[in-house]
N, C-alpha and C positions, 0 to 999 in steps of 0.2 A: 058352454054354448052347444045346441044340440047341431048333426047334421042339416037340420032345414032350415036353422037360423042362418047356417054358412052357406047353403047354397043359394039363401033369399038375395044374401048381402054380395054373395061372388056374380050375381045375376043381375043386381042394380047395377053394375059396370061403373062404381064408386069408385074404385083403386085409380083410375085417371086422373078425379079432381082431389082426391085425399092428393096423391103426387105435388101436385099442383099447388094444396094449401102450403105444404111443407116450406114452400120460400115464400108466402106470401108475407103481404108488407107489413100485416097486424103480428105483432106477437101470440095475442091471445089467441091467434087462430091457427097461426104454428104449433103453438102448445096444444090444442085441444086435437090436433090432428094428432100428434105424438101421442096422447094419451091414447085416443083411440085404438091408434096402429100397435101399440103395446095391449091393448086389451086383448086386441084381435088373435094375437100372437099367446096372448097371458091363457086363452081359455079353450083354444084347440090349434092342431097344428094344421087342420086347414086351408090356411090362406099361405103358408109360409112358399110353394112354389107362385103362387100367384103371385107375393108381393114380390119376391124376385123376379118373375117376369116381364111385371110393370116398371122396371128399374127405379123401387122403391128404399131398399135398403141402403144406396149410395147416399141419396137426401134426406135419409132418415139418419144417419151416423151423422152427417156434415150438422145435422142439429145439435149434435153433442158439444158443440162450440158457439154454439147461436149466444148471439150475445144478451137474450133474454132470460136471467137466472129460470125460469119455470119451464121454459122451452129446451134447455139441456133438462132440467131432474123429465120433465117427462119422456125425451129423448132416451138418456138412460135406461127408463125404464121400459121403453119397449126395444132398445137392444139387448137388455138385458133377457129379456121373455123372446127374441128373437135368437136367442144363442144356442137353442137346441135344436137349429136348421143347421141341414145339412151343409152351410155356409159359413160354419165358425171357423175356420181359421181366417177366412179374409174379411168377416168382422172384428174377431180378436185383434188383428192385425192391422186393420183400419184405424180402431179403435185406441190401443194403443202410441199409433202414431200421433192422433189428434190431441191425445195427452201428454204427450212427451216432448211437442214439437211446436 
């Protein structure tokens, strides 16, 4: 994703209702937001202070438990692509615990 694609998408001021899809009551629109939020993260690192700023990360891992099988694998997978933010130990460690616990 180049520079102006990121700063088209940091300028829609999206990261509030993306937030916001993450508990919503459909699955499929849980999932499609994880999906997104892992691409986001999958194709350059800049949104990673934004989405911690929007206090995005917390309800993005708590989906790693959602009880819709497609809604964790895409979960997964954008912490997975979130993990080379400067925030890995307390996703590792988030993460972790939701698996263990």
């Amino acid at each position: 994703m180049d520079k102006k694609s990121c700063e088209f998408i940091s300028g829609s001021s999206i990261l509030d209702n993306l937030r916001g899809f993450l508990t919503h009551e459909d699955p499929n629109i849980r999932s499609k937001t994880c999906n997104a939020l892992g691409n986001m993260c999958r194709h350059s690192a800049y949104f990673y202070d934004s989405l911690a700023r929007h206090h995005i990360i917390g309800p993005l891992i708590d989906r790693c438990a959602d009880p819709d099988r497609q809604t964790r694998k895409n979960a997964s997978f954008a912490v997975r692509h979130f993990i080379n933010c400067y925030e890995i130990k307390a996703v590792a460690l988030r993460v972790f615990w939701l698996c263990c616990y």
